[in-house]
C-alpha positions, -999 to +999 in steps of 0.1 A: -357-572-338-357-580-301-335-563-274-330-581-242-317-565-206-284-584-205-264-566-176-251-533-159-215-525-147-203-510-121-171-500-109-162-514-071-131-507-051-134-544-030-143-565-051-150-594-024-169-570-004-192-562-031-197-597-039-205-606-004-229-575-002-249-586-032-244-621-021-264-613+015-286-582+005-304-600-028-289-634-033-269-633-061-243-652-072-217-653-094-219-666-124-189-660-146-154-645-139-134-627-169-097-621-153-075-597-176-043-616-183-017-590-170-046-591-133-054-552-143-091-562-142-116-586-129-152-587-140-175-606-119-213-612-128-237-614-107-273-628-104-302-651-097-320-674-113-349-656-111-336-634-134-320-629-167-300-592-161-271-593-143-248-568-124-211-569-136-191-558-109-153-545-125-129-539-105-096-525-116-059-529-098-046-494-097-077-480-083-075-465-050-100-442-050-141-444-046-154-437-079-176-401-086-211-414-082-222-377-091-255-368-075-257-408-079-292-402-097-288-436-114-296-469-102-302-503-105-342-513-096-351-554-084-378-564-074-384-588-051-413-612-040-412-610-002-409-572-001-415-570+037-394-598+045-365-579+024-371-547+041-368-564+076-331-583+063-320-548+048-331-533+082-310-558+097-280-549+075-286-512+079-280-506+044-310-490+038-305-454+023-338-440+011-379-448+016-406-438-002-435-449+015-459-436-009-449-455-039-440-483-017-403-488-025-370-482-007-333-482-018-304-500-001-268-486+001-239-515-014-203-509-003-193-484-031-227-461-023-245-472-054-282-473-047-303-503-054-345-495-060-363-524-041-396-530-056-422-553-048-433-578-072-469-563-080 
């Protein structure tokens, strides 16, 4: 039995804003759109293809208000190739939230507060 990473959702107020951050900060695009019929959700999936896991952004109609991220503990981790020419565009962006110098990794910020662990390819 094999499992394989396949994608994580998350919940987004703007929809287009999201998908324009993930768009600029690492790339992505999307790849498939699942519309519910009555327009009470969208589900957009992002990614690369460098990469088989994707991030489902859902977005839901009636929601008005940012989503409890907790003591947002959880997040999504990339790695990236170019790690100091993506710390110098997420600079750029300012939508860097945390460094860890030490382990050589920081986390950027997307529109809904979610973090995002950037990684160098090692």
């Amino acid at each position: 039995m094999q499992f394989n990473m396949y994608h994580v959702s998350i919940a987004v107020l703007d929809l287009e804003k999201s998908i324009n951050f993930y768009k600029e900060a690492l790339g992505f695009s999307e790849i498939r759109r699942i519309e519910g019929e009555d327009g009470s959700f969208i589900l957009s999936f992002m990614g690369s293809e460098f990469s088989q896991g994707q991030i489902e952004l859902t977005w839901y109609q009636d929601r008005k208000e940012p989503f409890n991220l907790g003591e947002n503990e959880s997040h999504i981790g990339i790695r990236v190739d170019d790690f100091d020419a993506a710390y110098e565009k997420h600079k750029e962006m300012g939508c860097i939230c945390f460094e860890n110098a030490s382990l050589g990794i920081y986390f950027i910020a997307d529109p809904d507060g979610y973090w995002v662990e950037i990684v160098p390819t090692r």
